[in-house]
C-alpha positions, 0 to 999 in steps of 0.5 A: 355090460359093455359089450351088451350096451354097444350090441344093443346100440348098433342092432339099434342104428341097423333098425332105424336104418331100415325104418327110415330107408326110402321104399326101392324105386328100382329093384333087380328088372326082368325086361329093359325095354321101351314100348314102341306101340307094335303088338302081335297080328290078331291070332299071332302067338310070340314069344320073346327072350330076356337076359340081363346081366349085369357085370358091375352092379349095386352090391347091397341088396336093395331090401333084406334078403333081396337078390343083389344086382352085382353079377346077377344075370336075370330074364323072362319068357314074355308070351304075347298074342295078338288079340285085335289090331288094337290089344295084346294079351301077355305073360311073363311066366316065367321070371327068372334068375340064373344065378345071383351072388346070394340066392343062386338060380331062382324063380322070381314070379309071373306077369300078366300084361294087357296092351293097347294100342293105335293100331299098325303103329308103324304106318302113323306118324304119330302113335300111342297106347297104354300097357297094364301089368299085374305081378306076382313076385317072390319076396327077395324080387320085390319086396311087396308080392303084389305090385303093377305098372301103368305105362303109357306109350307116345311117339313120333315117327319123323323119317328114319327116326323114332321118337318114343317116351313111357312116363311109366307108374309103378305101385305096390299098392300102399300108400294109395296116390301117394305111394305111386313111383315114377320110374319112365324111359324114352328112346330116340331111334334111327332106322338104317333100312327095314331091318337095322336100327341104332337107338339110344334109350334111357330108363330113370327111376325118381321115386314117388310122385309126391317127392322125388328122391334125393339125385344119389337115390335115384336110378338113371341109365343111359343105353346103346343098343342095337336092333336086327329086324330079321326073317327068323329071329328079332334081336335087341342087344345094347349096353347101359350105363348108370350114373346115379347113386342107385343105379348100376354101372354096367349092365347088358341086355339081349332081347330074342323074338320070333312069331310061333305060328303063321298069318292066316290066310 
């Protein structure tokens, strides 16, 4: 009688623990990146590569059955075209990981993305737009099969420098305004030449917009990355660093792009 009292304690204390535990403000990400205004030329396909690995990470799945972060290597196929100067159709098809310590290589879900902007960002000084996404996600990516990002998009361009913030919206669609989690990013960018670029960027995860989370919930890291601008191939490479209690420690991301097809004549 014993035993069965202390086994019914603890599978007690495991079910309040996951009852009271905070929705997650930050699972496992396809695409670590700050959106910059640029879109696609009208009637140019492109086609972007993202891999994430992450060789020091959280090693508790952030929901029952969750992929965890923790030598996780994860990435997208992002198809984008150019719709006018000022919209952008994309796809996420697919999301994937290569390998994850407790799911193997996996299929995590698809993303429909529909992006506008002020058109040719590059040529102002000052610059916007607005980026919506609909997900499809396998349960052990998120733990809801439906969620969506609002993202807004502002930024400066003062010479060399760039400077860009996305107080990003994130919601999984219960709770109404309530269950809203803001979870933004920014960069501040110096641009060597036409084709090289340092930045520093930070991606940050505070919970929902009714109450933030406690610091040691959140989710914030800072990043070093580099960016080749180059005739074949666009390369975003860059290291971050968490320094918060639900946040990774080391993670490292590699963006590739190319246009597929030509500018017509």
């Amino acid at each position: 009688m014993s035993s069965l009292s202390d086994l019914s304690l603890r599978v007690g204390l495991v079910l309040l623990a996951l009852l009271g535990a905070p929705l997650t403000i930050r699972a496992q990400t396809d695409e670590i990146q700050v959106y910059d205004a640029e879109i696609a030329a009208p009637g140019i396909f492109n086609l972007m590569i993202h891999t994430n690995f992450t060789p020091v990470g959280r090693k508790m799945p952030d929901f029952p059955g969750a992929i965890i972060a923790n030598d996780s290597v994860n990435g997208a196929a992002e198809w984008a075209y150019g719709v006018t100067p000022w919209f952008e159709q994309g796809l996420y098809m697919p999301l994937y990981s290569f390998y994850s310590t407790n799911q193997g290589a996996t299929i995590n879900g698809f993303k429909i993305r529909e992006l506008f902007v002020r058109p040719h960002a590059h040529q102002h000084k000052f610059f916007y737009g607005l980026n919506f996404e609909f997900s499809v996600n396998a349960l052990y990516w998120e733990n809801r099969r439906i969620t969506s990002e609002i993202r807004p998009i502002v930024g400066v361009h003062l010479g060399r420098w760039d400077l860009i913030y996305n107080p990003i919206v994130d919601t999984d669609y219960t709770g109404g305004f309530k269950g809203l989690q803001y979870n933004p990013s920014g960069r501040v960018a110096y641009n060597f030449n036409n084709k090289w670029a340092l930045a520093l960027e930070e991606y940050d995860g505070f919970g929902p917009l009714r109450g933030f989370l406690p610091h040691d919930q959140q989710f914030h890291e800072t990043w070093a990355v580099v960016d080749l601008n180059g005739g074949f191939l666009n390369v975003e490479t860059g290291v971050g660093v968490g320094w918060s209690g639900g946040a990774d420690r080391l993670t490292l991301k590699l963006m590739l792009s190319r246009d597929l097809n030509s500018h017509a004549h």
